[in-house]
C-alpha angles and dihedrals in degrees: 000000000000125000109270146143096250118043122221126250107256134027114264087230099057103013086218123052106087107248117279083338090290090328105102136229101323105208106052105160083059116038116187112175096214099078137122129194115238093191116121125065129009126174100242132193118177102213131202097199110306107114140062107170131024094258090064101060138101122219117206119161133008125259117198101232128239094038117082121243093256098060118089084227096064084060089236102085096180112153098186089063101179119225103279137015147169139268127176136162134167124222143170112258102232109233122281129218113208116299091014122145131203114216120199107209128195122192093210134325119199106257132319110009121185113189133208130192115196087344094301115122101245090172153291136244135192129206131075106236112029121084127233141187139206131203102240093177088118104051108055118102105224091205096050121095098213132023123217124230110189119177136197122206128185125191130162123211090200093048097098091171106088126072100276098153118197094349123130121223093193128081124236092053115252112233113266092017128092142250115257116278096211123180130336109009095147127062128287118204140162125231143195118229133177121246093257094028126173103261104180143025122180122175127195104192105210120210106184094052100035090234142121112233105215138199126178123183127190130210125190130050111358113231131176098216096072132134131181122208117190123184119184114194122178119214136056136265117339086346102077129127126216104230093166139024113172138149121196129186110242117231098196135336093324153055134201118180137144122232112209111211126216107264088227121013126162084285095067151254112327085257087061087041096054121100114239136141089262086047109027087178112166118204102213125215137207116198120188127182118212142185120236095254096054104268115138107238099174137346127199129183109216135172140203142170129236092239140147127191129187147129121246113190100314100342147090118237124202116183094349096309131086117267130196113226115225093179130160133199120246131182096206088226128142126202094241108014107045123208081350111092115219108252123329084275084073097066090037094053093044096055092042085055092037083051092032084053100062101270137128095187147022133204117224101214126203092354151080108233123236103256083243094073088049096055087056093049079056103055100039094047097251124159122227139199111201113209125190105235107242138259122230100206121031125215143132097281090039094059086045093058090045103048081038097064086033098067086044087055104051094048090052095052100031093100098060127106091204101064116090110170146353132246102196093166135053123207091228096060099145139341084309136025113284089243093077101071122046086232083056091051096042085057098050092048091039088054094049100049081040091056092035085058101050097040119024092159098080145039131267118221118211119198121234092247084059096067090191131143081217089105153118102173132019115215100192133189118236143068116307098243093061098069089061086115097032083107093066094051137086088280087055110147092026126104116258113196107183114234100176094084112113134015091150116155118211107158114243124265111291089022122126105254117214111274089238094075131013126241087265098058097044081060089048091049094047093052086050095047084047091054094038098060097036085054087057096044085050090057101039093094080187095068124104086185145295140250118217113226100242149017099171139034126241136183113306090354117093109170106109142117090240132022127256088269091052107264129131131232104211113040105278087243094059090044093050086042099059086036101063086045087082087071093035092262 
């Protein structure tokens, strides 16, 4: 299954189970054709306590995976989730060549999942948001018809220190905070690997030398006769253009190697060549792995952008010339299925409106996105902020968890063109500030050298609420008129992009407006707040960019651009309109 907008209707491995169950191939950075969705039905049990092993439990009702219990769309629908609860499902093993392995994914399970196949532990995995994967190979029983795949998942709702975001751990839900997100909410798939298989790509894109910086890891049985060819065309469809064709002979488990790039090609000038939001163009990879006499061992599509990102003084540089943010914040919630968005249309649909609306960014608060949603960005040419969803009680094995699932993060999203900068801290960790403890201060400054080290090659964001010189850009509440003299403060050289423009509730469509203005006049009032605060971004000459507080509804919170259900409450056209006037557009 190659790499493209639109995914095709069945998965390679079976030819008739729709893809992921609507959500896309889940790994996109790293496309491998044997794979098989294991999204639908999955016998479910919530436990207080009672069982230790899959033999011991009782199912008793059905959830619809990938979509947490809490969501109307699992089938369950149980807010008061208790701390741990079941998942099992039985499938047929596909079959296997020698030294094959077969590989069992999952996109992210909340929060400590322990697996079982046929009743045999295969592994575990903690943290919320990453994915992980386990070789499976040895546990599944050739002369058995189905395989049984049975997971435990623990997560507290009294355990505040993980990175739970905006969740809330109490029942009923607090205004302005989320349900629970427990157990599997992102895809879990199978897939076939060889037995040496290709296990990482990064790419570094590097402007000022035309050229694609490339590492390639392998995982398996090591062998010495081993050979990589990678080949990069630009282009879709029938259209593409081959811009490199090497082969190179592997010395141990890796390979490091730059590819330069033609400085014109039938695709265009390198300005034509380089990824923005006005020209979102993908340069596309295939990497095969050969033996030395010629026999194909694994083959991966990839893809990657020609990008840079920095900050130069106060502003904000993209490919080498300053760039205005018009971001806007976004949840990433939907109203019945949670953190989990609905099908892969969904976050289509969400970067085309953020785009459609007048912005050029979003800012993907108190969560770490479904890799879905990235590959979009990608492809539509849509800027992204990552945050690290918050922790609500620091400590020391609360910073260990966090910089933990960071690092995971990071690796898994590197790769993306999209992603400009990252956000590792949250101006709401615990009951106070984190400044207010020296602990609290010694995790906002560990998580920025952490996230410095992993990833040089973009800037991390720090929130008002998190007062540290760890920072490359400040992203700081208030009205944009009020940071004319930031310049002359402690954060003085360093970009400001103001966050505290919006919060202007206007109800959704259908919903009862209060007696004292019409609809129409809550849709007058919010096209003259609008105006209002772009004209006073336009005249603030100390901003870098804002960032409008929110795209999208959620529950008890009604001040943003579209409801809950995606539709906007001023004509898109207006909205884009008094958008772009921050910049003068």
């Amino acid at each position: 299954m190659a790499i493209g907008l639109v995914p095709p209707p069945t998965t390679p491995m079976t030819g008739s189970l729709p893809i992921a169950m609507g959500h896309g191939y889940p790994r996109p950075g790293l496309e491998r054709a044997e794979w098989e969705s294991l999204n639908g039905a999955w016998d479910f049990a919530p436990d207080e306590g009672r069982w230790a092993a899959p033999g011991h439990v009782t199912w008793d009702r059905i959830i619809l995976v990938p979509f947490a219990p809490e969501t109307p769309a699992s089938g369950v629908y149980e807010a008061a989730m208790p701390r741990a609860c079941w998942y099992r499902r039985r499938f047929a093993a596909p079959a296997l060549n020698p030294g094959d392995r077969l590989v069992l994914h999952f996109g992210a399970v909340d929060y400590a999942a322990t697996v079982w196949v046929n009743d045999v532990p295969a592994g575990s995995h903690e943290g919320g948001f990453t994915p992980f994967a386990l070789d499976v190979t040895n546990h599944v029983r050739i002369d058995a018809a189905e395989q049984t795949v049975t997971v435990r998942v623990e997560d507290d709702p009294a355990d505040l220190g993980k990175p739970i975001g905006k969740q809330d751990w109490q029942v009923p839900v607090r205004p302005g905070w989320l349900p629970r997100t427990t157990g599997i909410w992102q895809t879990v798939w199978l897939e076939r690997q060889p037995a040496t298989a290709i296990a990482t790509i990064e790419w570094t894109p590097d402007l000022d030398r035309w050229a694609l910086g490339l590492r390639i890891t392998l995982d398996g049985v090591p062998r010495e006769d081993l050979r990589i060819s990678i080949q990069v065309r630009i282009g879709e469809g029938l259209e593409r253009t081959l811009l490199v064709d090497d082969t190179y002979f592997l010395i141990g488990p890796s390979v490091e190697r730059r590819l330069r790039l033609p400085e014109t090609s039938p695709g265009g000038s390198r300005e034509a060549m380089t990824w923005s939001p006005e020209n979102p163009v993908l340069l596309r990879a295939r990497i095969r792995l050969w033996a030395l006499r010629g026999e194909l061992l694994d083959e991966v599509n990839s893809y990657t952008a020609m990008r840079d990102v920095r900050t130069e003084g106060d502003r904000f540089f993209l490919n080498g010339r300053p760039y205005p943010l018009r971001m806007v914040i976004d949840d990433g919630v939907w109203s019945d299925t949670g953190m989990t968005p609905p099908d892969d249309s969904a976050l289509h649909l969400d970067v085309q409106l953020i785009k459609g609306l007048g912005f050029n960014g979003v800012f993907k608060a108190q969560k770490i996105e479904d890799p879905r949603f990235l590959y979009w960005a990608d492809a539509f040419g849509l800027l992204v902020w990552v945050q690290l969803p918050g922790l609500h009680q620091v400590d020391s094995r609360a910073v260990s968890r966090a910089i933990s699932e960071w690092a995971a993060a990071i690796a898994r999203d590197r790769n993306h063109p999209s992603v400009i900068g990252w956000i590792p801290s949250d101006q709401s960790v615990g009951a106070s500030r984190p400044s207010a403890d020296p602990v609290g201060q010694a995790y906002v400054q560990a998580l920025y050298q952490v996230t410095r080290a992993i990833d040089p090659s973009r800037p991390v964001i720090a929130l008002d609420a998190v007062p540290s010189p760890a920072t490359d850009i400040l992203a700081l509440p208030g009205p944009p008129g009020g940071f004319t003299d930031r310049r002359q403060d402690d954060w003085a050289g360093k970009p400001i992009v103001a966050t505290g423009i919006g919060h202007f509730v206007m109800p959704a469509h259908g919903q009862e407006v209060p007696v004292v203005r019409t609809a129409t006049e809550a849709a007058g009032e919010l096209g003259r707040d609008l105006a209002t605060a772009m004209g006073e971004v336009n005249a603030s000459r100390a901003l870098a960019g804002f960032c409008y507080h929110r795209f999208a509804d959620m529950a008890g919170d009604e001040t943003g651009l579209v409801d809950i259900h995606r539709t906007p409450k001023l004509p898109p056209v207006e909205i884009a309109r008094l958008i772009h006037a921050a910049d003068g557009g």
